[in-house]
C-alpha positions as a Python dict, from the first residue, in 0.01 Angstrom:
ca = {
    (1, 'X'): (0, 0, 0),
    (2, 'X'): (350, 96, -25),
    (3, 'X'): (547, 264, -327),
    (4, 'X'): (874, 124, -367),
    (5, 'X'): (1149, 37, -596),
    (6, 'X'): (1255, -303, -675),
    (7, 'X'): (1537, -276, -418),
    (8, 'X'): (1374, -131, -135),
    (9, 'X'): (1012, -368, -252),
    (10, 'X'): (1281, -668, -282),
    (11, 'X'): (1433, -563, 106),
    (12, 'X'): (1072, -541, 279),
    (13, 'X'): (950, -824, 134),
    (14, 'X'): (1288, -1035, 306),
    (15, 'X'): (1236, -861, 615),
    (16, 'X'): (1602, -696, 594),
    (17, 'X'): (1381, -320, 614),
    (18, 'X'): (1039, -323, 809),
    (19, 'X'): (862, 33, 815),
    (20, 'X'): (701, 74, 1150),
    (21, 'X'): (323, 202, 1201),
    (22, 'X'): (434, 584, 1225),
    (23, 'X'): (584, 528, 878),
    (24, 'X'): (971, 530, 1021),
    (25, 'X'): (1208, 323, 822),
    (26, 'X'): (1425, 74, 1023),
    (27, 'X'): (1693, -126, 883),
    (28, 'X'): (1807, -507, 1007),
    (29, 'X'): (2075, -474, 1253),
    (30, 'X'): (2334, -724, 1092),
    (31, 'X'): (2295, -494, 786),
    (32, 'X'): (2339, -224, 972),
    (33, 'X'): (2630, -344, 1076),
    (34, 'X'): (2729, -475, 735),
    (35, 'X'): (3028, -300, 557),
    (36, 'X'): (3003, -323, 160),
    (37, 'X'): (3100, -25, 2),
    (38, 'X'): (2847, 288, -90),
    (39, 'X'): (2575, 104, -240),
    (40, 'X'): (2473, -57, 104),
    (41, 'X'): (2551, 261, 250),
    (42, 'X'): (2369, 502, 52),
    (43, 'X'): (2068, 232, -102),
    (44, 'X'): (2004, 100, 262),
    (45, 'X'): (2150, 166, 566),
    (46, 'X'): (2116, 543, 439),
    (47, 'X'): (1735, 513, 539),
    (48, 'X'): (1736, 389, 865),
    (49, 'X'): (1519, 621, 1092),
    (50, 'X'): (1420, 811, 770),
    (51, 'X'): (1016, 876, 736),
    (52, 'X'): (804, 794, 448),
    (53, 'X'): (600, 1090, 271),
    (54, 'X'): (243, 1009, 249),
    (55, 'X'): (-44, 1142, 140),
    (56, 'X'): (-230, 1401, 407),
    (57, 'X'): (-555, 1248, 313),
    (58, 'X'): (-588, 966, 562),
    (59, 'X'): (-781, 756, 351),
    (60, 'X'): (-550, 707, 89),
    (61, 'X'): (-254, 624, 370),
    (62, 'X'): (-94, 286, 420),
    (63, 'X'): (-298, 83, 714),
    (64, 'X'): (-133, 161, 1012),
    (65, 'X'): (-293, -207, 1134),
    (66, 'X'): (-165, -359, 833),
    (67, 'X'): (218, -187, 896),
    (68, 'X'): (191, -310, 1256),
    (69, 'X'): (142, -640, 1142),
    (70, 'X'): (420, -650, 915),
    (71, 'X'): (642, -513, 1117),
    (72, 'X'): (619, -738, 1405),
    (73, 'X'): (729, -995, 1159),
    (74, 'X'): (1062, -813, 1050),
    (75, 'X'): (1097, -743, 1399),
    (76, 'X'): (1149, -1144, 1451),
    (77, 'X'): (1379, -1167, 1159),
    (78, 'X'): (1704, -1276, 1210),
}
């Protein structure tokens, strides 16, 4: 699984930020594009192309499967 706040948990789960297999943050383009003042900025946007930290164990890592699957369906969000 994933560790996040309520605003980043809240953002993944309506496909406006999808973390890709190699654990590589991407934002929604329209929000990306969005201008709102720091708060989008700096809680959103500010991640785009940022990594996750994860554990070195492999084990105990998010399923790359799993993220693959997810991802594919941000990738067909609007």
């Amino acid at each position: 699984g994933l560790a996040l706040c309520k605003l980043h948990h809240a953002a993944f789960d309506n496909n406006i930020l999808g973390v890709r297999p190699d654990l590589v943050i991407e934002v929604r383009r329209d929000i990306l594009e969005e201008a709102d003042g720091p708060m989008l900025r700096f809680g959103l946007q500010g991640f785009h192309g940022a990594a996750l930290h994860a554990p070195r164990k492999r084990d105990v890592r998010p399923s790359e499967a799993f993220l693959a699957e997810r991802f594919e369906l941000f990738r067909k969000a609007v």
